[in-house]
N, C-alpha and C positions, 0 to 999 in steps of 0.2 A: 504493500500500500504506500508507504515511503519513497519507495521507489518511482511509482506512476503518480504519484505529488509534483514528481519533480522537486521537490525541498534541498535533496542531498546531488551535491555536485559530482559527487565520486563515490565508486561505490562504496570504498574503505568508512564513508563516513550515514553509512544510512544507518547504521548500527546503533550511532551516537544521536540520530533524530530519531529514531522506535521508541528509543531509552525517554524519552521524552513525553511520547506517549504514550506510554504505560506508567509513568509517574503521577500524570494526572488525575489519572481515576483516583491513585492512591490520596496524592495530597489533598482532591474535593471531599473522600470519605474521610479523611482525619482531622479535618475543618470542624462538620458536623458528626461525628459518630455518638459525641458524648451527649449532647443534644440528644440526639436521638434516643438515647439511654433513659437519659432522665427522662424524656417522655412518654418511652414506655411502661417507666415509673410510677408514672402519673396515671395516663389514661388507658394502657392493657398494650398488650403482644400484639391483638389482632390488628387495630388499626395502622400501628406503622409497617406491621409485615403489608399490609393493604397498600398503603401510601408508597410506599419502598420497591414495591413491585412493579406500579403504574408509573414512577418513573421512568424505574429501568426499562419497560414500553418503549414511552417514547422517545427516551433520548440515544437506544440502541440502535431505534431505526433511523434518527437522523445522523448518529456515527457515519450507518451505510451510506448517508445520502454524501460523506461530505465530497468536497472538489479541492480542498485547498488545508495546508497543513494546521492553520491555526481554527480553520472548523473543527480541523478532524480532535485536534487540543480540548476545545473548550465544551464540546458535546462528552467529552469523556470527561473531563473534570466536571462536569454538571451531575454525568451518570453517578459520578461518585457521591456530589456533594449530596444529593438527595437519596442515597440509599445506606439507609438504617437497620437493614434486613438481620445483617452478619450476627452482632451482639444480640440481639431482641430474639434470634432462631435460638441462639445457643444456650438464653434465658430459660426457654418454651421447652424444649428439649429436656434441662433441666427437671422443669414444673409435674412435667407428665408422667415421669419415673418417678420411680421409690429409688431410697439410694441403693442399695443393693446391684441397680438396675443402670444407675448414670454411665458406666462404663460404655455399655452396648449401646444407650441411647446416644451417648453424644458422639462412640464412635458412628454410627448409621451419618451422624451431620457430615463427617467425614468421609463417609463412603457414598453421600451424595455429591461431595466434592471430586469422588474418584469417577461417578455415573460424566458429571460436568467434564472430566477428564477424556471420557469417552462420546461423547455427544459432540463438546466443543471442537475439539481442534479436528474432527472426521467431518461436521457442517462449513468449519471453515477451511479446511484442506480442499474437501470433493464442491464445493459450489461460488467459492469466491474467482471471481472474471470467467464468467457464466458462457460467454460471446467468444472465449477460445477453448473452453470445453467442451461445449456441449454447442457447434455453433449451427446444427440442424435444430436446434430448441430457442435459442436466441440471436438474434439479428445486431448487429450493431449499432442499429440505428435504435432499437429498443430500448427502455427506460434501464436494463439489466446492462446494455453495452453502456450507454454512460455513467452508468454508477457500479464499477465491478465487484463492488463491495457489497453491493446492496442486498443481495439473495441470500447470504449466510446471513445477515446480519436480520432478516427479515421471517428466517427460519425463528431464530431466539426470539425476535420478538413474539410470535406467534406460540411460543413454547411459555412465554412473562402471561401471555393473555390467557393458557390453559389456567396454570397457575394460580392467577387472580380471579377467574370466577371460579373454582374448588376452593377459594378464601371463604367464599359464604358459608360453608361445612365448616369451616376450622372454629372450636370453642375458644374461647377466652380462659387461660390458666389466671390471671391477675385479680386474686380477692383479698375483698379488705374485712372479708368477715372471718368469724371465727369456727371450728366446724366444731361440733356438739357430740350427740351420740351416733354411731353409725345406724343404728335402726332405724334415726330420723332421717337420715341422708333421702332424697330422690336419688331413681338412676340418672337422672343428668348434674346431679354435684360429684361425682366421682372424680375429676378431674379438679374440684373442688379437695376432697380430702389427701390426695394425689400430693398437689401444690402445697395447700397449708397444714401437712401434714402436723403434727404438734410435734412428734420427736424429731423430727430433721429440721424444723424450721429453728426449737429453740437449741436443737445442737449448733449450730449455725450462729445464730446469732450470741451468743454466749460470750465469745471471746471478743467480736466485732463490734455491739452493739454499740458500744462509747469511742468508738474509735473512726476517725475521717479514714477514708478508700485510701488516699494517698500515703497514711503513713502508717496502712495494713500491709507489713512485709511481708506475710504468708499470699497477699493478693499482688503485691508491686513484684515479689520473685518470681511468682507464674507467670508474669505478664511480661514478663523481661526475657523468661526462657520460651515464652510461644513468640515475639518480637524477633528473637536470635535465629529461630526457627525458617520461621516468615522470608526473614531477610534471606536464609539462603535459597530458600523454594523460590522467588520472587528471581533472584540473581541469575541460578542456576537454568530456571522457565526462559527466561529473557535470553538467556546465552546459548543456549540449545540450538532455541528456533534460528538463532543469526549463525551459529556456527556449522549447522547440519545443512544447511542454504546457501552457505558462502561460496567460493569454488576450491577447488581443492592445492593451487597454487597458492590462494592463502591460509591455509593449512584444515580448511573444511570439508565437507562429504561432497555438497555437490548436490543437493537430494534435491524435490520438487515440493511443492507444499504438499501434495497428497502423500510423500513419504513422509514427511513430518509429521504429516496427521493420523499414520497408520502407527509411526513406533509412539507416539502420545496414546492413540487408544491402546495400544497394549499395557502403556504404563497403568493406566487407569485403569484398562480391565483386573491388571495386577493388585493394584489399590483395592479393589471393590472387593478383590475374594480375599484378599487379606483382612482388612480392616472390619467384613461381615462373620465371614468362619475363621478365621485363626485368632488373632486378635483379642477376642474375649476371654480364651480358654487361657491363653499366656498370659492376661493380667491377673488371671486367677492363680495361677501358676509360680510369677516372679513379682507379681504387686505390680503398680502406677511406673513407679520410680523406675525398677530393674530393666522393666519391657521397652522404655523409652532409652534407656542405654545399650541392650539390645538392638534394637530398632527407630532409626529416625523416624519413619514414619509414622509411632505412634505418641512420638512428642509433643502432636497437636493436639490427640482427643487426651492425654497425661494433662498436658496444662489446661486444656476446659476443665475437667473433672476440677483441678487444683483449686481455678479460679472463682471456680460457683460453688465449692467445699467454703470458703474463706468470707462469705458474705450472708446475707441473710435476705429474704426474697427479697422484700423492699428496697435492697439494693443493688439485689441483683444486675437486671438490665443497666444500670448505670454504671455496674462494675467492667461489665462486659463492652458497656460503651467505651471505655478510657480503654481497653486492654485492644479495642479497636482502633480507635485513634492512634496509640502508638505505634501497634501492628502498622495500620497504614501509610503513617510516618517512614517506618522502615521498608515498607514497599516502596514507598516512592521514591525513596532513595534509590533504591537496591535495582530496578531497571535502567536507572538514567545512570547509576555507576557505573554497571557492568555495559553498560552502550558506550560507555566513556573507555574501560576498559580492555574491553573487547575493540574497536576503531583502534586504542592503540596497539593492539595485542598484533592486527593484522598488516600497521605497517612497522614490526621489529619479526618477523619473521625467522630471523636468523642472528638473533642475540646469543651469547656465549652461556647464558643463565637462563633456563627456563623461554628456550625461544617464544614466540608467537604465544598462541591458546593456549599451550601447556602454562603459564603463569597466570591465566583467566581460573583454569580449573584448581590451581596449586593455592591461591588466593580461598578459592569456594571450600577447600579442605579446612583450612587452618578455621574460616568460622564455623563449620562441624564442629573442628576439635574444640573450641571454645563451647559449644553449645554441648558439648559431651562434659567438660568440664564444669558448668553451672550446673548439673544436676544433681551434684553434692552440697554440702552442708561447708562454711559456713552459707553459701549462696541463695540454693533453694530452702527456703524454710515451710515443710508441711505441714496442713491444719490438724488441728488433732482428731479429728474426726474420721480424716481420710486415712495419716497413719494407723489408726486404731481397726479401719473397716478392712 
């Protein structure tokens, strides 16, 4: 897309304009995410998951529509700024299980993320510049040959509008009552004793209750090791697609987007049966802690569990907003670096230390190792609830 911008004068440097646009979603959702926290605070799950979605609508399909680098910019920084979805899901997720249960439930947010692994980048592999794929289907004079973006980007949207009217099913976990005896419950307060459970809510709040988010270290450590995380899937996504595309004189594969988009669904296919059958059984197995030194990949649903152990409903969602705001922070970063890094990586080719990409990926190790290193003590500090469970 950088590319047919025309923005980047060389090819060496379109690496360092991508980087750019993939920052933006991050820096519009770390603007607002804590906003949006608190307001699910306030007025329930449902309506920003509602609001949060109808953005994403339509400012996904004007992404598709854009012509010029600074549309294609500020339509994704918009996408961002208005979507409060991230924290407020992993509130919800929370609400609906019993703790017993948080492991499998928040991994699933995760293995929707691995579903999104395999949906996204095969929509936009097999249908982005429609008019030289498939050009018995589309014409170039057709709305799909002026905007080559527009067809994948129109799929998603169409996939945001499934989504938002199965909103009307979705119950409300966010009550401000108290629950009594279960014989009085109706079947539809389940979800009600579910959320306000009394033994999880006041274990929870116990150690929190008097104390500000920001200077809860059992919540600012989880937040800081799912940031660290963040930053290298963010780094690592971004450098892939530019390095597996690049041509193989500057030290890349060569592939087409549709190769790209096939070894991304296998990653994700891999994600999804990890994260649903394995997954669970190993946290049973080596605890939170162990399985995510183990395994990076389960360092994201480790710090949900951490983060929403460490709060109490009421502040949930806003917990969760700040640990997005940072997250985001560190995404926005973390593409426009590695665009930065990468552009340089491609013209030092033949450095005596870590020629070319090999110092892109040598770089992406060392924040592993750091993020392997934060899951000890003094660093990460667990709630007692979770150690104990």
């Amino acid at each position: 897309m950088i590319r047919d911008l025309g923005i980047a004068k060389k090819v060496e440097d379109i690496g360092f304009y991508a980087g750019f646009v993939g920052a933006s979603y991050m820096l519009g959702r770390a603007l607002t995410s804590i906003f949006w926290g608190i307001l699910a605070d306030r007025i329930g799950r449902k309506p920003i998951i509602v609001i949060t979605t109808l953005s994403s609508l339509v400012f996904n399909t004007l992404f598709g529509l854009s012509v010029h680098y600074w549309m294609a910019i500020s339509t994704r920084f918009l996408l961002g700024f208005l979507n409060g979805s991230l924290g407020t899901i992993r509130a919800y997720a929370v609400e609906v299980c019993r703790p017993e249960h948080h492991a499998i439930g928040l991994s699933l947010v995760n293995t929707s993320w691995a579903i999104a692994l395999i949906i996204g980048p095969a929509i936009g592999g097999y249908f982005a510049q429609p008019t030289e794929k498939f050009p018995n289907l589309f014409s170039t004079d057709s709305l799909f040959g002026r905007f080559p973006y527009f067809l994948p980007c129109l799929f998603i949207s169409i996939i945001c509008f499934v989504v938002l009217i199965s909103c009307i099913w979705l119950p409300e976990t966010l009550h401000t009552h108290k629950v009594h005896n279960k014989e009085d419950q109706h079947p539809e307060s389940l979800i009600t004793y579910l959320s306000d459970s009394k033994e999880f809510d006041k274990q929870c709040s116990t150690s929190t209750k008097n104390k500000g988010l920001l200077t809860n270290w059992p919540l600012m450590s989880s937040i800081i090791l799912f940031c660290i995380t963040c930053f290298d899937d963010m780094a690592y996504s971004e450098i892939f697609s530019l390095w597996a595309e690049s041509d193989k004189k500057y030290g890349g594969l060569s592939f087409s987007s549709e190769d790209v988009g096939n070894v991304l669904v296998v990653t994700g296919a891999s994600i999804l049966l990890y994260q649903t059958f394995i997954y669970p059984h190993i946290a049973q197995v080596l605890g939170l802690i162990n399985s995510s030194r183990v395994a990076t990949a389960t360092v994201v649903t480790c710090s949900f569990i951490l983060q929403n152990n460490s709060v109490p409903q009421d502040q949930r969602a806003t917990a969760n907003g700040i640990a997005t705001t940072l997250m985001s922070l560190f995404k926005a970063f973390a593409p426009a670096g590695a665009g930065i890094v990468f552009s340089w990586a491609q013209k030092h080719q033949h450095a005596s230390i870590f020629p070319g990409d090999q110092m892109v990926f040598f770089l992406l190790d060392v924040v592993v190792l750091f993020e392997l290193i934060w899951t000890f003590k003094p660093f990460l500090d667990i709630p007692k609830q979770t150690s104990s469970s």
